[in-house]
VEXBA-503346 format. One record per residue: y, x, z of N, C-alpha, C, CB in turn; chain; residue number from 1. Coordinates in steps of 0.2 Angstrom, whole numbers. Glycine has a CB too. Layout:
<r n_Y="Y" n_X="X" n_Z="Z" ca_Y="Y" ca_X="X" ca_Z="Z" c_Y="Y" c_X="X" c_Z="Z" cb_Y="Y" cb_X="X" cb_Z="Z" chain="A" resi="NUM"/>
...
! end
This chain:
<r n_Y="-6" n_X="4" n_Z="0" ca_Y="0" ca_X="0" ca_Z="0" c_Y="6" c_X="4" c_Z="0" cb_Y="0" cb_X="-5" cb_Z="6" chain="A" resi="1"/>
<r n_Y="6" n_X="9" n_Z="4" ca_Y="10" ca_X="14" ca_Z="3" c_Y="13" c_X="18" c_Z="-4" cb_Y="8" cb_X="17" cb_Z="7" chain="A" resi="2"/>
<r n_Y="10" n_X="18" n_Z="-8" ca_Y="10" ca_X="21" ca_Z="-12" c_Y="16" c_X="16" c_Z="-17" cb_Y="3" cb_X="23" cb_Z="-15" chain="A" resi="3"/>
<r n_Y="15" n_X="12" n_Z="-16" ca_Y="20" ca_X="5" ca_Z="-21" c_Y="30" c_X="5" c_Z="-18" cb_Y="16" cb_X="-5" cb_Z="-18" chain="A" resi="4"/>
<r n_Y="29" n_X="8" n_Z="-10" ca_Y="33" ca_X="7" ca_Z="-6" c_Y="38" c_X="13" c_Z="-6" cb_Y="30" cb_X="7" cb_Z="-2" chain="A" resi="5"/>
<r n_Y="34" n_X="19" n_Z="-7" ca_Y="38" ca_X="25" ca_Z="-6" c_Y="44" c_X="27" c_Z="-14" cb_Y="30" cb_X="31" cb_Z="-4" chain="A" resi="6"/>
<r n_Y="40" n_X="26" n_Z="-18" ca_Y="44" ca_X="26" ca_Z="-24" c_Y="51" c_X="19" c_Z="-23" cb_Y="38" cb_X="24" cb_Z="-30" chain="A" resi="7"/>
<r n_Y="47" n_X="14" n_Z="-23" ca_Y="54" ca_X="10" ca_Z="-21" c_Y="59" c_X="12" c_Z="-16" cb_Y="51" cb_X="4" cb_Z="-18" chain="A" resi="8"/>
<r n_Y="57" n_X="15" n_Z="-9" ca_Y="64" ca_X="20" ca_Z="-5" c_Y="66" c_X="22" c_Z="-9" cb_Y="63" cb_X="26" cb_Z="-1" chain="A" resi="9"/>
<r n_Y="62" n_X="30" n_Z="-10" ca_Y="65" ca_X="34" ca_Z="-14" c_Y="70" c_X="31" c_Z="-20" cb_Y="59" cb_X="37" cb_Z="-15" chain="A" resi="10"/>
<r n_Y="70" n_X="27" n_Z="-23" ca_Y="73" ca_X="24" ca_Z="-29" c_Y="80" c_X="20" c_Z="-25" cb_Y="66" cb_X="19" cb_Z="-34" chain="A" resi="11"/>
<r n_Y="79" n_X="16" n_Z="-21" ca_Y="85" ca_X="14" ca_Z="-13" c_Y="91" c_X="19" c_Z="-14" cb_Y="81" cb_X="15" cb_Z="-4" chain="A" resi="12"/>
<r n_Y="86" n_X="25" n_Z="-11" ca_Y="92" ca_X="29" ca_Z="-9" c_Y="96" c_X="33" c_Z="-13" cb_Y="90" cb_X="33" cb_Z="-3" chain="A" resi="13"/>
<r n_Y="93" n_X="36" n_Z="-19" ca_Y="96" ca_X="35" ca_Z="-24" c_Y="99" c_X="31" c_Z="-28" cb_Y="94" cb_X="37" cb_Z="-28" chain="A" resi="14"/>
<r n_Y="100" n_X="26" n_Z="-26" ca_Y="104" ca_X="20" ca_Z="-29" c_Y="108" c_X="18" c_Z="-25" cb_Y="100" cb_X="15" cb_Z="-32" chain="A" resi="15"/>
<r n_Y="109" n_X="20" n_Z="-19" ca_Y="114" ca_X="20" ca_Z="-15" c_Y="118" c_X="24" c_Z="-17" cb_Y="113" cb_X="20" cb_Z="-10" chain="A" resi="16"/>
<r n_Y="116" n_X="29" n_Z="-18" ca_Y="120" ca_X="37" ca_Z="-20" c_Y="125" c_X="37" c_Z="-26" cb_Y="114" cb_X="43" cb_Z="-23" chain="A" resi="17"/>
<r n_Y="122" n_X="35" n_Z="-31" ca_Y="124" ca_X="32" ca_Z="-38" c_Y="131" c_X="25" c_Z="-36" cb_Y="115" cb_X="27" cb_Z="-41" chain="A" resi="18"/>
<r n_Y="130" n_X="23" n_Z="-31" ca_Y="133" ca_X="16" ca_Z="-30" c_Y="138" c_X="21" c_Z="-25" cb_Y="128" cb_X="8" cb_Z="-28" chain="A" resi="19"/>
<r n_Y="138" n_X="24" n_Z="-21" ca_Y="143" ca_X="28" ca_Z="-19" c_Y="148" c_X="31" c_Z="-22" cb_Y="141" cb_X="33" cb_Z="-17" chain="A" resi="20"/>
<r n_Y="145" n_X="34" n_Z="-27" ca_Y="148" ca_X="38" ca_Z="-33" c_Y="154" c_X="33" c_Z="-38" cb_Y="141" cb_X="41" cb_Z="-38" chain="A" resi="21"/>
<r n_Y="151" n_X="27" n_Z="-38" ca_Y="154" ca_X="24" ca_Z="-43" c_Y="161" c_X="19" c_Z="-41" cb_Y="148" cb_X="20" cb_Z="-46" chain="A" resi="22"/>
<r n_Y="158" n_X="19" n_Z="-33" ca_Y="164" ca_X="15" ca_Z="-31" c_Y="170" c_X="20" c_Z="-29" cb_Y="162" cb_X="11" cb_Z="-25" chain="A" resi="23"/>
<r n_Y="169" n_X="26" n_Z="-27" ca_Y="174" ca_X="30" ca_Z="-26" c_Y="176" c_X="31" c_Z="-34" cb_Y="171" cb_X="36" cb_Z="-23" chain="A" resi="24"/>
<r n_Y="175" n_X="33" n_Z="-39" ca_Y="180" ca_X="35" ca_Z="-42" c_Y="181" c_X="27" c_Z="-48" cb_Y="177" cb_X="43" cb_Z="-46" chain="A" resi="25"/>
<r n_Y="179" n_X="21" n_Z="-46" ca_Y="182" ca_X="17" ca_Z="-48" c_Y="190" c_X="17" c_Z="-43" cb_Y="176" cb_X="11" cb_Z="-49" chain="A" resi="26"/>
<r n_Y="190" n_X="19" n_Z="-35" ca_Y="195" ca_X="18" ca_Z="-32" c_Y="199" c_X="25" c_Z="-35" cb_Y="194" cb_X="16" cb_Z="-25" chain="A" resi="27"/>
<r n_Y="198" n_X="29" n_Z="-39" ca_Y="202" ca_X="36" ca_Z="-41" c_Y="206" c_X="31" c_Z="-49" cb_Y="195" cb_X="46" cb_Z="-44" chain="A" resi="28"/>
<r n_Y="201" n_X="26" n_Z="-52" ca_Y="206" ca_X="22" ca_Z="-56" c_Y="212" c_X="21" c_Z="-57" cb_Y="205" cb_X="17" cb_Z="-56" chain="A" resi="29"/>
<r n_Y="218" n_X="20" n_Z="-60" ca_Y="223" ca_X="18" ca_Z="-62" c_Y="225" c_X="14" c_Z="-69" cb_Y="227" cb_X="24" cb_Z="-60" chain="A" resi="30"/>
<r n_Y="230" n_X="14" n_Z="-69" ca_Y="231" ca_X="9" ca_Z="-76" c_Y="231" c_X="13" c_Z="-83" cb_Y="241" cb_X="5" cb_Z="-76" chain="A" resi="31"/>
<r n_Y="233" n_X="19" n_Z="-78" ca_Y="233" ca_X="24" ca_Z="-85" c_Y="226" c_X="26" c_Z="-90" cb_Y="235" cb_X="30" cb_Z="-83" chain="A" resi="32"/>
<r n_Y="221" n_X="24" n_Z="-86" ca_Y="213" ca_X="24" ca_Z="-85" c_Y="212" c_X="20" c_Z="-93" cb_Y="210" cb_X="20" cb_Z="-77" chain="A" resi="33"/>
<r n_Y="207" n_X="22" n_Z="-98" ca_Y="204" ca_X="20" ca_Z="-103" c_Y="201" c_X="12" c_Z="-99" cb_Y="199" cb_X="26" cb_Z="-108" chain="A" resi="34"/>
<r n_Y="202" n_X="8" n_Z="-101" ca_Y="199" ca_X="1" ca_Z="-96" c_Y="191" c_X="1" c_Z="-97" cb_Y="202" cb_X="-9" cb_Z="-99" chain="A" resi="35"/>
<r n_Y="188" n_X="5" n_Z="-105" ca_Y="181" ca_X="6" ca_Z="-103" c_Y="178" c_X="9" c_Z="-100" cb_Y="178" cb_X="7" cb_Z="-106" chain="A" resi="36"/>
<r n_Y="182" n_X="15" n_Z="-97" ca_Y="180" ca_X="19" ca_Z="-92" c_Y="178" c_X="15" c_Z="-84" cb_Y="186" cb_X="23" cb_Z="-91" chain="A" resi="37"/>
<r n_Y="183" n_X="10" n_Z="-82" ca_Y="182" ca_X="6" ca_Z="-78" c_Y="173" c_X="3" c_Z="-77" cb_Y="189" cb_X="1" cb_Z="-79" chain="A" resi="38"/>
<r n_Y="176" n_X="-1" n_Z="-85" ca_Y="168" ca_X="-5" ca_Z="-85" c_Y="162" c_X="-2" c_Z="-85" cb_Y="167" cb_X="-8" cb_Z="-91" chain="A" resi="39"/>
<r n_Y="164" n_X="5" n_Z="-89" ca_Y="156" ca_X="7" ca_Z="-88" c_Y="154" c_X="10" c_Z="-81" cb_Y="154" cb_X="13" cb_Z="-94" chain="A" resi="40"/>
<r n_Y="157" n_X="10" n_Z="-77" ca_Y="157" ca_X="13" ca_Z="-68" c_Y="156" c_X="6" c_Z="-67" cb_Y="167" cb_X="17" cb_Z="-63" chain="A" resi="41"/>
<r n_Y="157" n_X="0" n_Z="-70" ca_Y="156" ca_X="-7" ca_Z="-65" c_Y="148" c_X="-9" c_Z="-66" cb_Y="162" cb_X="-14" cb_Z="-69" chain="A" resi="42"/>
<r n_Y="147" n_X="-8" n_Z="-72" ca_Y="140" ca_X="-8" ca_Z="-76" c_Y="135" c_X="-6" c_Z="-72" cb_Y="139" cb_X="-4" cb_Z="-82" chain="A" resi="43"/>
<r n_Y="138" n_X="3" n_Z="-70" ca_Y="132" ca_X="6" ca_Z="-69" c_Y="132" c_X="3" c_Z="-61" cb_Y="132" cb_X="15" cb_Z="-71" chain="A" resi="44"/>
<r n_Y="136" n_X="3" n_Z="-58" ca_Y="136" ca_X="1" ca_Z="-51" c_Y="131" c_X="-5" c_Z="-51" cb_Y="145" cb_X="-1" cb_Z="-49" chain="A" resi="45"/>
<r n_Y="133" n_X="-9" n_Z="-55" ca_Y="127" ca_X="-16" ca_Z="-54" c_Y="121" c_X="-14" c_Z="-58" cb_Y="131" cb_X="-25" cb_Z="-58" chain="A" resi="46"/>
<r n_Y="120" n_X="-10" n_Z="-58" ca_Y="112" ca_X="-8" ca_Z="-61" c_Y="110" c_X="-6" c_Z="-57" cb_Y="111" cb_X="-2" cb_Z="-67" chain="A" resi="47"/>
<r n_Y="113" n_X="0" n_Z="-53" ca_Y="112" ca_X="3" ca_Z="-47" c_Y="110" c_X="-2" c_Z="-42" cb_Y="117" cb_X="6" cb_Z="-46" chain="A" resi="48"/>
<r n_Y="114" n_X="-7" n_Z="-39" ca_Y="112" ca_X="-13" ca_Z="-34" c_Y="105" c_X="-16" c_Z="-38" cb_Y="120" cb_X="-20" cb_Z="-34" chain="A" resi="49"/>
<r n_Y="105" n_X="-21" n_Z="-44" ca_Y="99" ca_X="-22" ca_Z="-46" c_Y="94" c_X="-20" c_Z="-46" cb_Y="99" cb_X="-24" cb_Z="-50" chain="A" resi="50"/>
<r n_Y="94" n_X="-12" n_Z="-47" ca_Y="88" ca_X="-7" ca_Z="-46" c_Y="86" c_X="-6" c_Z="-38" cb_Y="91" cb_X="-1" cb_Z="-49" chain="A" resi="51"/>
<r n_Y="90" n_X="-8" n_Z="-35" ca_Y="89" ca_X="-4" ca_Z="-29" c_Y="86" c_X="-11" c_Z="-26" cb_Y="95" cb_X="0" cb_Z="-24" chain="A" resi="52"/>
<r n_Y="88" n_X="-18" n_Z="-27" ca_Y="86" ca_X="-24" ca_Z="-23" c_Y="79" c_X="-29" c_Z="-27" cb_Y="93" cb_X="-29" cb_Z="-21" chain="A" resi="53"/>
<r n_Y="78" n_X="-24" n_Z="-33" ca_Y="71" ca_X="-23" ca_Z="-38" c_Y="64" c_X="-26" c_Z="-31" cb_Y="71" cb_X="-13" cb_Z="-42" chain="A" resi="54"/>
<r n_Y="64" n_X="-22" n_Z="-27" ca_Y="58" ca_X="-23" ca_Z="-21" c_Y="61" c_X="-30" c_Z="-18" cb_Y="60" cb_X="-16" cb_Z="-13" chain="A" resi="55"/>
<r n_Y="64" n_X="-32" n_Z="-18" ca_Y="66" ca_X="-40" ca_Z="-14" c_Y="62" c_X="-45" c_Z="-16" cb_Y="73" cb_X="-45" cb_Z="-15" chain="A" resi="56"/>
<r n_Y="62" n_X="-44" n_Z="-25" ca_Y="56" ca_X="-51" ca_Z="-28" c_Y="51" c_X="-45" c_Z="-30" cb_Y="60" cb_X="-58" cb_Z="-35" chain="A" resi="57"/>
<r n_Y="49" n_X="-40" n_Z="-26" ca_Y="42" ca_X="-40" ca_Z="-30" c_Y="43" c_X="-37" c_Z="-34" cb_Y="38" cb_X="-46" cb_Z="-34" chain="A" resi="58"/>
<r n_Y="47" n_X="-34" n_Z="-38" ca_Y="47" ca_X="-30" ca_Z="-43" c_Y="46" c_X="-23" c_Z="-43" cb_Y="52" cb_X="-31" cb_Z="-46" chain="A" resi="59"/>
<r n_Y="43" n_X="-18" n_Z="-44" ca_Y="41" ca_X="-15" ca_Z="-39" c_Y="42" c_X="-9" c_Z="-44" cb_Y="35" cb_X="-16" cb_Z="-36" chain="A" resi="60"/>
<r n_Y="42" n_X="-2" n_Z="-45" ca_Y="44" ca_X="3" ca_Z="-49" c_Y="41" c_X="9" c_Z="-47" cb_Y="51" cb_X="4" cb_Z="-48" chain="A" resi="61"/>
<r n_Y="38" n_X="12" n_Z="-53" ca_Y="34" ca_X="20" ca_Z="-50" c_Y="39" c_X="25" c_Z="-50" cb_Y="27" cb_X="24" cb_Z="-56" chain="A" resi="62"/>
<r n_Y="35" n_X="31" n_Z="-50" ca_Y="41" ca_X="36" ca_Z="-51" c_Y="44" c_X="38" c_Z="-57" cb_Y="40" cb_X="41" cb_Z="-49" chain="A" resi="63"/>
<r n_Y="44" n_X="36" n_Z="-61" ca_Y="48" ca_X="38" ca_Z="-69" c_Y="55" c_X="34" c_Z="-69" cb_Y="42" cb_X="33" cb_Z="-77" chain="A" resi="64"/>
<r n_Y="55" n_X="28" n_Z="-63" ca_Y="61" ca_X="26" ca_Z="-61" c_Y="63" c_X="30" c_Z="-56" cb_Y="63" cb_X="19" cb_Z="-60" chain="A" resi="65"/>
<r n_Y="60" n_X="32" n_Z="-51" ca_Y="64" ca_X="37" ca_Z="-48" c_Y="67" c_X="44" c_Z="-51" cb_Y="62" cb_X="38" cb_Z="-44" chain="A" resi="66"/>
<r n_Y="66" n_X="46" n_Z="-54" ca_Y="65" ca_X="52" ca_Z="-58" c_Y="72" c_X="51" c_Z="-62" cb_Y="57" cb_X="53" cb_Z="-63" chain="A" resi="67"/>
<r n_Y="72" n_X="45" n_Z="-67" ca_Y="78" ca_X="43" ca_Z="-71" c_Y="85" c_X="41" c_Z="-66" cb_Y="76" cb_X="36" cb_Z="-74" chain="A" resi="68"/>
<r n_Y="84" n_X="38" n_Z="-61" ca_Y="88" ca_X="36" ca_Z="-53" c_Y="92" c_X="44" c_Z="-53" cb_Y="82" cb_X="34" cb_Z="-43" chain="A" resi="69"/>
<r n_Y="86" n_X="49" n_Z="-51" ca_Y="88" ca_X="55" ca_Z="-49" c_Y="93" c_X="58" c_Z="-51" cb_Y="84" cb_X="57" cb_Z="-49" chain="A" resi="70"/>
<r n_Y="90" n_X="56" n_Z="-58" ca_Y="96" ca_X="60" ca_Z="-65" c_Y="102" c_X="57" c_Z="-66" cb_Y="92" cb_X="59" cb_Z="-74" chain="A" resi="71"/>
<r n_Y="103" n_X="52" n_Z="-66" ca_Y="110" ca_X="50" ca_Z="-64" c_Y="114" c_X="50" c_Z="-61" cb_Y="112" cb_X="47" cb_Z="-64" chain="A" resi="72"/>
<r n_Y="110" n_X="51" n_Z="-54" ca_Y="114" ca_X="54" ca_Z="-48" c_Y="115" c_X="61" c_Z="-51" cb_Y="111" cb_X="53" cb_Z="-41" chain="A" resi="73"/>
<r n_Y="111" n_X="67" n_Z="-50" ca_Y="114" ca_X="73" ca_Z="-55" c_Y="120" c_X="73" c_Z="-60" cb_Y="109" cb_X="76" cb_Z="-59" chain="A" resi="74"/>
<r n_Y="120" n_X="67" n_Z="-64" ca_Y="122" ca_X="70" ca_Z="-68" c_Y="131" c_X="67" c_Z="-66" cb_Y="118" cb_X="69" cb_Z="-76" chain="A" resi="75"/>
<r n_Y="132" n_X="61" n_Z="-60" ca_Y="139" ca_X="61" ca_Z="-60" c_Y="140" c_X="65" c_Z="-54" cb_Y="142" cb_X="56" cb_Z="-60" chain="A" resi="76"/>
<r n_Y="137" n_X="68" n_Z="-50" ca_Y="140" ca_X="72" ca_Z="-44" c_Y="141" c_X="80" c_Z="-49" cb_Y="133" cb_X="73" cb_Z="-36" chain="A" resi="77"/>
<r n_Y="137" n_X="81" n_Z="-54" ca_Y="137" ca_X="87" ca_Z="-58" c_Y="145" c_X="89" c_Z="-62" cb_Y="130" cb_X="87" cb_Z="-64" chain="A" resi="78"/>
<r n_Y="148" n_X="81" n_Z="-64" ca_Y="155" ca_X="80" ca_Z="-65" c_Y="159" c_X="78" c_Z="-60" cb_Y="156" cb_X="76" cb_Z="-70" chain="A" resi="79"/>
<r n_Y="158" n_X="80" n_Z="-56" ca_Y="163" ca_X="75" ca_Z="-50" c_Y="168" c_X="80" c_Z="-50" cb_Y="160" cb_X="72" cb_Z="-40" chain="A" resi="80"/>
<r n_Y="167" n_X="87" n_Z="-50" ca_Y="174" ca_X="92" ca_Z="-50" c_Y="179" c_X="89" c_Z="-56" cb_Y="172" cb_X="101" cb_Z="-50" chain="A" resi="81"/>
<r n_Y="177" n_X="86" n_Z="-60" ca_Y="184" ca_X="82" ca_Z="-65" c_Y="186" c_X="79" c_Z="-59" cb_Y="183" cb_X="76" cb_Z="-72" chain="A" resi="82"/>
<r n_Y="184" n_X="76" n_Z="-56" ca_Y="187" ca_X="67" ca_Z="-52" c_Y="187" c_X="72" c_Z="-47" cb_Y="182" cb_X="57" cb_Z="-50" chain="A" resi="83"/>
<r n_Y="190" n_X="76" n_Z="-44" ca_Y="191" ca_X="78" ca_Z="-37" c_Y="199" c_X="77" c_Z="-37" cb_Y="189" cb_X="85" cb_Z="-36" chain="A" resi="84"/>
<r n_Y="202" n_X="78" n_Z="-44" ca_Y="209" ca_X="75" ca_Z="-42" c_Y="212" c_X="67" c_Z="-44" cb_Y="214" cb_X="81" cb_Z="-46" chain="A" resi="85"/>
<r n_Y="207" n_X="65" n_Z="-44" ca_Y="211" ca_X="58" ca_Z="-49" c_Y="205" c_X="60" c_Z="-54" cb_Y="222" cb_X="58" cb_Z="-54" chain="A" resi="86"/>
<r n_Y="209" n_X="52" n_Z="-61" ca_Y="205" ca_X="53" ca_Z="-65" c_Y="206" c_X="58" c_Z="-70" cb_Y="204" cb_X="49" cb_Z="-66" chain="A" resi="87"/>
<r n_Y="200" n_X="61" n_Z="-73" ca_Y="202" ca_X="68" ca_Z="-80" c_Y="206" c_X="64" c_Z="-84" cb_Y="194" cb_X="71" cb_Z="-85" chain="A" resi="88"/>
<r n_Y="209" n_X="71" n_Z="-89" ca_Y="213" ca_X="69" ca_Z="-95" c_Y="209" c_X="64" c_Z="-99" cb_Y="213" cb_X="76" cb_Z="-99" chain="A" resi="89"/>
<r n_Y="203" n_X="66" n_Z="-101" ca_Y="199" ca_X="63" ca_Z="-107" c_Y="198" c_X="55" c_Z="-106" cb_Y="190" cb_X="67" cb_Z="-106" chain="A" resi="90"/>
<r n_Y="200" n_X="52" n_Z="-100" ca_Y="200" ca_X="47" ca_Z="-99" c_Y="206" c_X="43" c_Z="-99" cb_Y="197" cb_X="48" cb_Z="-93" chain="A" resi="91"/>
<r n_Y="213" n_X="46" n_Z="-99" ca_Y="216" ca_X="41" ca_Z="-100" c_Y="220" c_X="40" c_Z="-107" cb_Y="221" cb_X="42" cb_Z="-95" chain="A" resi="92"/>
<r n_Y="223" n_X="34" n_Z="-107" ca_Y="222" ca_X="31" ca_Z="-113" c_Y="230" c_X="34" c_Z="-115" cb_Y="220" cb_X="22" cb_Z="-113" chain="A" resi="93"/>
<r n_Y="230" n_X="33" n_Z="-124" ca_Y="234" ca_X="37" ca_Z="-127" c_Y="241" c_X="34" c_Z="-125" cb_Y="232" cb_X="37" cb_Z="-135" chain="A" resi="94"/>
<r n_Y="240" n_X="25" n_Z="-127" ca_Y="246" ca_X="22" ca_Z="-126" c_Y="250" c_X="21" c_Z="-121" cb_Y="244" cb_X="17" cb_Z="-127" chain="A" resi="95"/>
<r n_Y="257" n_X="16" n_Z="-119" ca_Y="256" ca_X="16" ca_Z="-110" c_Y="251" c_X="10" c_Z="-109" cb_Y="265" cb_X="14" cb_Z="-103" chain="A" resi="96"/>
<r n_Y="251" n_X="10" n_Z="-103" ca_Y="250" ca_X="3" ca_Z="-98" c_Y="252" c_X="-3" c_Z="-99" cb_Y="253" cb_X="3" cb_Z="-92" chain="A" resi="97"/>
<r n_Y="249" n_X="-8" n_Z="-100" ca_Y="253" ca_X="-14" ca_Z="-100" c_Y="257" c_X="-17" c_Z="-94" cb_Y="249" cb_X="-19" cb_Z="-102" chain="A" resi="98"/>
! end
């Protein structure tokens, strides 16, 4: 029984991590911010919750989802020194604000 269980943690707490990540630098957001930038931090955030509350109905996940979980947590803490001041150049939009 355990064996069904432990992948499901493990895939939790990386998807808490993920959902960490995503709410902080949605709060580094501003107007100046490309608005898809916003969305796709909103997206991944609610993937992350849906993945993680996947165990509630049963739905149950080996490790190939943790392994994927894993990787995306690497891969936005592996860019976060962009977001350590606000958001990067690459991100804001050409035009102004409305």
């Amino acid at each position: 029984m355990t064996s069904i269980y432990l992948p499901a943690g493990v895939t939790a707490l990386l998807c808490a991590g993920i959902m960490f990540v995503c709410i902080c630098r949605l709060d580094k957001i501003d107007k100046a911010v490309r608005i898809r930038v916003g969305i796709q931090y909103v997206i991944l955030l609610m993937a992350a919750a849906g993945l993680a509350a996947a165990p509630l109905l049963w739905q149950f996940h080996g490790w190939a989802v943790v392994w994927f979980a894993g990787a995306v947590l690497f891969m936005l803490i592996a860019d976060s020194f962009q977001w350590a001041h606000g958001a990067p150049t690459s991100t804001i939009s050409k035009e102004p604000p409305a």
